[in-house]
N, C-alpha and C positions, 0 to 999 in steps of 0.2 A: 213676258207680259201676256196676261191672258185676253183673249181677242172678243170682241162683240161683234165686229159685222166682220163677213165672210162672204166676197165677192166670186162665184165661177163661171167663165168662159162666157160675159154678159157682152148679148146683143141686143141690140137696139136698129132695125131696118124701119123707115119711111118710106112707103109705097110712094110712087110717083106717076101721074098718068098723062102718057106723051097725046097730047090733044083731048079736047071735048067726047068724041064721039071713037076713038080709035082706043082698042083692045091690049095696046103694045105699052106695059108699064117698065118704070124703071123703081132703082132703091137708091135711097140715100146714107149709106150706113155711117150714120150720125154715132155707133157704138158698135165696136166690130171686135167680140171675142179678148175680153179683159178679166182679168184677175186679181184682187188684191183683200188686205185684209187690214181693218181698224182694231186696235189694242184697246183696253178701256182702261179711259185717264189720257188717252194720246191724241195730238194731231197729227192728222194726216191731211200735207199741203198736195191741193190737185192743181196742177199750173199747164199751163199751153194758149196758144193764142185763140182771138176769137173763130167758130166755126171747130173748135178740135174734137168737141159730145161734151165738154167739162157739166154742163148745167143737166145736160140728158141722162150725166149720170146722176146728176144729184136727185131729181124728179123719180130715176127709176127707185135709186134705192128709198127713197119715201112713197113709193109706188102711185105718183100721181100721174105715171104712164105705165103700159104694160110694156116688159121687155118681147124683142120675138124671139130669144132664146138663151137658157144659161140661169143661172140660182143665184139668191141672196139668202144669206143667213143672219137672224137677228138674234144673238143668242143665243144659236140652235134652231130657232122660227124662221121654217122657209115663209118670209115675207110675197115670193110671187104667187105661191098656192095657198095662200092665209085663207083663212074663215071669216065669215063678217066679224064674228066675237071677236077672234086672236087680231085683225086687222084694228079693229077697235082700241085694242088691247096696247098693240104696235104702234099707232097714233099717239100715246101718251107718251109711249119712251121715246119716240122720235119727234125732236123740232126744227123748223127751219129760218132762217133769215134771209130774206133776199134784198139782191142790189138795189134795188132803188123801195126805202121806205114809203116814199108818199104814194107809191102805186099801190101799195099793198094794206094802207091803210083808208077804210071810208071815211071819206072828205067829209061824209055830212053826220058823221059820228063825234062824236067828244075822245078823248083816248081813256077815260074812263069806259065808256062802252064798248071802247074796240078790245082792253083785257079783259074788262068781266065778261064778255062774251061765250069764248074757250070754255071757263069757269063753271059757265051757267048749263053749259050743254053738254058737259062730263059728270052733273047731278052737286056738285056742291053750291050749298046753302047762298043767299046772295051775301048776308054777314060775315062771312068765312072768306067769301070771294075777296071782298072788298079788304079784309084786312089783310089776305096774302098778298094782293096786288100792293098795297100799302109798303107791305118787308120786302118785296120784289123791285119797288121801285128805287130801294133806299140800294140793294144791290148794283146797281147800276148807275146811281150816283145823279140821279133825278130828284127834284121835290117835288110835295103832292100838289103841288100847282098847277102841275102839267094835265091832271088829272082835268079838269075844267077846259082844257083849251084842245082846239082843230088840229086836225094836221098841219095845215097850214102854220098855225100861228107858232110852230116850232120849228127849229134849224134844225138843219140834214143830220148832226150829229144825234142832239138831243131824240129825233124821229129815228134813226138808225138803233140806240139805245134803247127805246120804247120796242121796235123789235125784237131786240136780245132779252126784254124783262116778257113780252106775249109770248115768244116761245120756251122760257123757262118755268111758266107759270103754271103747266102739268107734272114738273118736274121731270122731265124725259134724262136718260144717260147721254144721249147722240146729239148731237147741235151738227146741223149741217149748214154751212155758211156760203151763199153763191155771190161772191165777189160783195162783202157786206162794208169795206172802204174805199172802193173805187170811185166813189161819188162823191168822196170827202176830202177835202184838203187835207194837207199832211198832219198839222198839230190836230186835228180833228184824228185824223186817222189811227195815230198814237194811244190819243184818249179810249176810243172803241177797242183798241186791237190790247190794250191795258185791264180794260175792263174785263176782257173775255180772258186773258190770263188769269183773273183775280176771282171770278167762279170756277175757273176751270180746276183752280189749287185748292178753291173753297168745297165744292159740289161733285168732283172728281169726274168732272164730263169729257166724253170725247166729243172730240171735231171733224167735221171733213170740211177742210177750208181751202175755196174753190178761186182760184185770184190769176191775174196773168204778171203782176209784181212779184219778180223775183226779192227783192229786199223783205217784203213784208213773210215771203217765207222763211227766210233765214230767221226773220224777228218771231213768229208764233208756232212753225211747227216743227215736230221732232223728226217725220218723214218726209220725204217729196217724192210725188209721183208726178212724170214726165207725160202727158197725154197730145197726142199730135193728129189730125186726122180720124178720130174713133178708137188709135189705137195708143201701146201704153209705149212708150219709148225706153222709159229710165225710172228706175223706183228703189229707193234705201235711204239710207238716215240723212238728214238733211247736211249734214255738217259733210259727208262724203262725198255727196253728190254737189255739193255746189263748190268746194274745193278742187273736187278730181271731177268732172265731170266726163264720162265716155262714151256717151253721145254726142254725134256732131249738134244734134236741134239744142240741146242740151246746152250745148257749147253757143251755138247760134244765139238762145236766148238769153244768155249771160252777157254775151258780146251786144246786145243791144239796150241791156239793162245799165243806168246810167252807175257809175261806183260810189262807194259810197265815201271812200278815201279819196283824199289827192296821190296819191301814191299807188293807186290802180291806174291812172288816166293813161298809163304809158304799155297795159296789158296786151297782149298777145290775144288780136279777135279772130274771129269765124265771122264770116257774111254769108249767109244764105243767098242764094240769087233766085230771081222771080216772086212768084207769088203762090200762094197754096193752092193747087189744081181743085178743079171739081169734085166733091162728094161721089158724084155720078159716074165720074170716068175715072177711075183709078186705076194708076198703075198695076199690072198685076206679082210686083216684088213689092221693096220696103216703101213707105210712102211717101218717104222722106226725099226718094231716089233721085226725083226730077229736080229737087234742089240744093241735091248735096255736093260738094265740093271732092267729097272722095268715091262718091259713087262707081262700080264697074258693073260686069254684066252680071251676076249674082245678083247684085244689089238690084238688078231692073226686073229679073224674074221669080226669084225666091222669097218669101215674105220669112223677115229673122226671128227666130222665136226668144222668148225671154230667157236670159243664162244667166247665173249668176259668176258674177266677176272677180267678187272677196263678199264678206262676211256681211250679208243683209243687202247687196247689193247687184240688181240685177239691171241687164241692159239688153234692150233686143238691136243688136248692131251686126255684121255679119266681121265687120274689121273694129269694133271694141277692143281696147288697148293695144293696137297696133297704128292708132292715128296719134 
């Protein structure tokens, strides 16, 4: 599969300043040295709990943050060192949807205004505008009714869809989605997470879908990448990794995802114990350390690098297929 986005060694540090007036800072590494790469036509599910960098990475690679250090490749376009023009450029082939619709749409707008917007300010005609938004709406399985009314006056669904149709509306290759059904009921969830199958087969997009629902990755995408603390735990095809899983977090978050069978409720769990430490104070081995169940003293001072275990599947564990 030929690749479009190409992630190396990305970091992301938040300065932190201990008091008003005192010289002594700290870092948050919200993204600490990750790797990975988008196939085009492919999902790639980004999963971990809240607090892991999942959203940090999503901003970086639409570069609504700068990273502090490490490359994105768009195509071959290093995105961190762009040009205004190539950045401009990059803009159109990258869109995003985020979690919560009504935040991100103006209340005192019509959702006619809030699509021709985009439209209007990449230089197409307002005629042209309105009749794309028109075939874009019919994509996503809205009528033009909606066109006329508030955010407000439309359901989380309905408003969640009207994101997927503003950022398909440049026609970008990349859809990056930061948790875009977590606000939505299940039959709601289905409908979204169907709809985006149905451009994605139509329009040949890739995704980077960003969720901490293990189920719905199983349902939309064809990799999973394991993210825990900044860094990458677990990453290869989805049907591997959620069958064989060989990481314990891996394992942990499965064990807390509810099943979807009656005939799992009797499965073999993993409990993580405590709760995820500080950003600030990390351990200086794997990060997982303080709450792993197999942890020894490797595991408290070596930080495990990523290996691959079989075919497409890599795990940064120091005891990977011996647990």
């Amino acid at each position: 599969m030929a690749e479009l986005v190409n992630v190396f060694n990305l970091k992301k540090y938040f300065e932190l300043r201990k008091g008003l007036f005192k010289s002594v800072s700290s870092q948050v590494r919200a993204v600490d040295d990750i790797s990975f790469s988008i196939g085009k036509g492919e999902t790639l599910g980004l999963v971990g709990e809240s607090g892991s960098g999942k959203s940090t990475v999503a901003r970086l690679i639409m570069k609504l943050i700068t990273p502090t250090s490490g490359s994105i490749l768009f195509e071959n376009t290093d995105v961190v060192n762009a040009t205004h023009r190539m950045e401009k450029n990059l803009r159109k082939q990258m869109g995003i949807v985020f979690q919560d619709p009504s935040v991100s749409m103006n209340p005192r707008a019509t959702i006619l205004w809030s699509l021709r917007r985009p439209l209007l300010a990449n230089g197409t005609a307002r005629y042209l505008a309105d009749s794309k938004i028109k075939q874009v709406l019919k994509k996503v399985n809205l009528g033009r009714e909606c066109l006329e009314r508030y955010p407000h006056q439309l359901s989380g669904g309905q408003l969640q869809r009207v994101s997927v149709a503003r950022a398909l509306l440049l026609q970008p290759q990349l859809l990056v989605l930061d948790e875009p059904t977590s606000a939505l009921d299940i039959s709601v969830q289905a409908q979204v997470l169907n709809v985006l199958l149905d451009l994605q087969q139509e329009f040949g997009l890739s995704y980077l879908f960003i969720t901490h629902d293990l189920n719905v990755v199983r349902y939309i995408s064809d990799r999973v990448a394991i993210m825990y603390l900044g860094k990458l735990m677990e990453i290869g095809p989805v049907d591997l990794v959620m069958k064989h899983p060989l990481h314990p977090y891996t394992r942990g978050l499965d064990s807390s995802s509810p099943p979807l069978s009656p005939h799992q409720r009797g499965r073999g769990r993993l409990l993580l114990s405590e709760t995820p430490p500080s950003l600030i104070e990390l351990s200086p081995g794997c990060r997982l350390s303080p709450r792993c169940p197999f942890s020894t003293e490797a595991c408290q001072q070596v930080v495990p690098e990523l290996r691959q275990m079989e075919a497409g599947h890599w795990v940064a564990c120091h005891k990977a297929g011996n647990i």
